[in-house]
C-alpha positions in Angstrom: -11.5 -5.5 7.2 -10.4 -5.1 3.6 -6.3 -5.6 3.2 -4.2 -3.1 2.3 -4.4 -3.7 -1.3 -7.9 -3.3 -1.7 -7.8 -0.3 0.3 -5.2 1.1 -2.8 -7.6 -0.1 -5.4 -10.5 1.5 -3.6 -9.0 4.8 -3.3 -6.3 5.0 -6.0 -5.7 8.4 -5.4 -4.8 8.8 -2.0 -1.1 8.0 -0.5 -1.5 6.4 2.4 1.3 6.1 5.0 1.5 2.2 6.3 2.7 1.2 9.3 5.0 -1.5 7.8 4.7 -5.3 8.6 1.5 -4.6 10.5 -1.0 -4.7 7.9 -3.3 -8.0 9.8 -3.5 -5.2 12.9 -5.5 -2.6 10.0 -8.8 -1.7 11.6 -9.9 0.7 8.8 -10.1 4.1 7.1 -10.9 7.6 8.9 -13.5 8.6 6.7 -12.5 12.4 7.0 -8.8 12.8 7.2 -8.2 9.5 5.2 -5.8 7.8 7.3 -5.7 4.2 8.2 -6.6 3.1 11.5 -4.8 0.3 13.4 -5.7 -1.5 16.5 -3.1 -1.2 19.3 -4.2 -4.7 20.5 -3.5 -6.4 17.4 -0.2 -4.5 16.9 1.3 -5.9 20.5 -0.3 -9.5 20.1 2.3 -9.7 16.7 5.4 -8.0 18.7 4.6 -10.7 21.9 5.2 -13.1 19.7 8.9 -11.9 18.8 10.0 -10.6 22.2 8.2 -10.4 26.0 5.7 -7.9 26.9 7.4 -5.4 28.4 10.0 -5.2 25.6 7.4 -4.9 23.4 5.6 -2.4 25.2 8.6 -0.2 24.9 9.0 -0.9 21.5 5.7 0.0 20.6 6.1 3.5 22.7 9.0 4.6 20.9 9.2 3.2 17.6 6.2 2.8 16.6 3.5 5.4 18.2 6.3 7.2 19.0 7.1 8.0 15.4 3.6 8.9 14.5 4.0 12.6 14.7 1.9 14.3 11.5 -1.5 14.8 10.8 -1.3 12.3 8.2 0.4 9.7 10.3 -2.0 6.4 11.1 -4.2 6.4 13.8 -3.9 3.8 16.3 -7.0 2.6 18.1 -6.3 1.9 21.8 -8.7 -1.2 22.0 -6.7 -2.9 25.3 -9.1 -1.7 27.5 -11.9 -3.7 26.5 -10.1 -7.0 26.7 -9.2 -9.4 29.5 -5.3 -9.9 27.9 -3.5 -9.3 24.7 
């Protein structure tokens, strides 16, 4: 995946909204809407690391995907079904 940088230079005119101090959890673009796309899986393996699962858990619910309300909000991929842990 291309950072968050090159993302800017690619598309210079669009104003994409971040979800700040997760840019190693950016998955990619959605092609049609152009809004990034994050994997959920990558987003909790970086808050387990600060606090314990469940508290992270309920972090992520309310401050994060919680606060992803609009249509040009980030989209976040939930890719934790697919794997054996976080």
């Amino acid at each position: 995946m291309r950072t968050l940088k090159e993302l800017y230079d690619m598309y210079p005119e669009e104003n994409f909204i971040t979800i700040q101090g997760f840019e190693d959890a950016l998955i990619g673009v959605q092609d049609k809407t152009m809004r990034l796309v994050y994997s959920k899986s990558k987003i909790m393996r970086q808050l387990i690391r600060e606090m314990d699962y469940e508290t992270a858990m309920l972090h992520f619910d309310n401050n994060i995907e919680g606060k992803l309300d609009t249509p040009r909000m980030p989209i976040i991929v939930n890719d934790m079904f697919y794997t054996s842990g976080i």
